[in-house]
N, C-alpha and C positions, 0 to 999 in steps of 0.2 A: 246742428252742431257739426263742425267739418273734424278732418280727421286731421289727429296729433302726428306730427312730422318725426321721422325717424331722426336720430343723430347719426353721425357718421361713424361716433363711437359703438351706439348699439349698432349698426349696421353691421361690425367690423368682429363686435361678439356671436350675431345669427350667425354669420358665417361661420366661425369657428366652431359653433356647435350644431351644426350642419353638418359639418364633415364628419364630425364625432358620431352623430346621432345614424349618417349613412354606415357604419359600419357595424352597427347593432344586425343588421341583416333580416329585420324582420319586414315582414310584406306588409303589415299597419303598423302604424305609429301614428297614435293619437294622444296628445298632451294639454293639459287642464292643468289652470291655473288656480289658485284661490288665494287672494291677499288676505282675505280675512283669516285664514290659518298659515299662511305663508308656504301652503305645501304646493311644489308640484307632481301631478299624479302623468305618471307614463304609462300609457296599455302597447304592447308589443300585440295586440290580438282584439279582434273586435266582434262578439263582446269578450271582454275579459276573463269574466267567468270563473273567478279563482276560488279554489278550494282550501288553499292555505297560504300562510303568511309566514314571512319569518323579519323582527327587529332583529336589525343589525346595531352595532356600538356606534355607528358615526348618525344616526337617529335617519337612516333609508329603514322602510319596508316594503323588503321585494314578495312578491305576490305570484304562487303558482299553483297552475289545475294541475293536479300528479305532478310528475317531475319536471315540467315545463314549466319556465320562466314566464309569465303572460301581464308582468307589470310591474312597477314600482311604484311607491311614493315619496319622494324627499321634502321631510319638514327643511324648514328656517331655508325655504329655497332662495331667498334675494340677496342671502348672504354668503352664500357660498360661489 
């Protein structure tokens, strides 16, 4: 099986959230996908390790050990 060819379109979104995603400031970032739940999951920290959660109204749950931020998940991710 060879590998599916970027477009220039998504080439042109990595980028953009690249930039976004370098200003998060954390030393890991590790990103997982899942189409079958359409979330995707971010870990600022490896491992994660979180101790608590909090839903938000726009349907993120961000994810933290104590008061540190160490992840999120974003449902209905291909559509936003």
């Amino acid at each position: 099986m060879g590998k599916e060819p970027i477009t220039a379109e998504v080439m042109e979104e990595l980028l953009r959230a690249a930039a976004h995603l370098s200003r998060v400031g954390a030393q890991h970032l590790v990103i997982d996908y899942d189409p079958e739940a359409d979330a995707l999951y971010v870990n600022f920290q490896k491992p994660q390790r979180a101790t608590e959660s909090e839903l938000l109204d726009n349907g993120v749950i961000l994810r933290y050990r104590g008061d540190k931020l160490v992840g999120m998940v974003i449902f209905d991710a291909s559509g936003r």
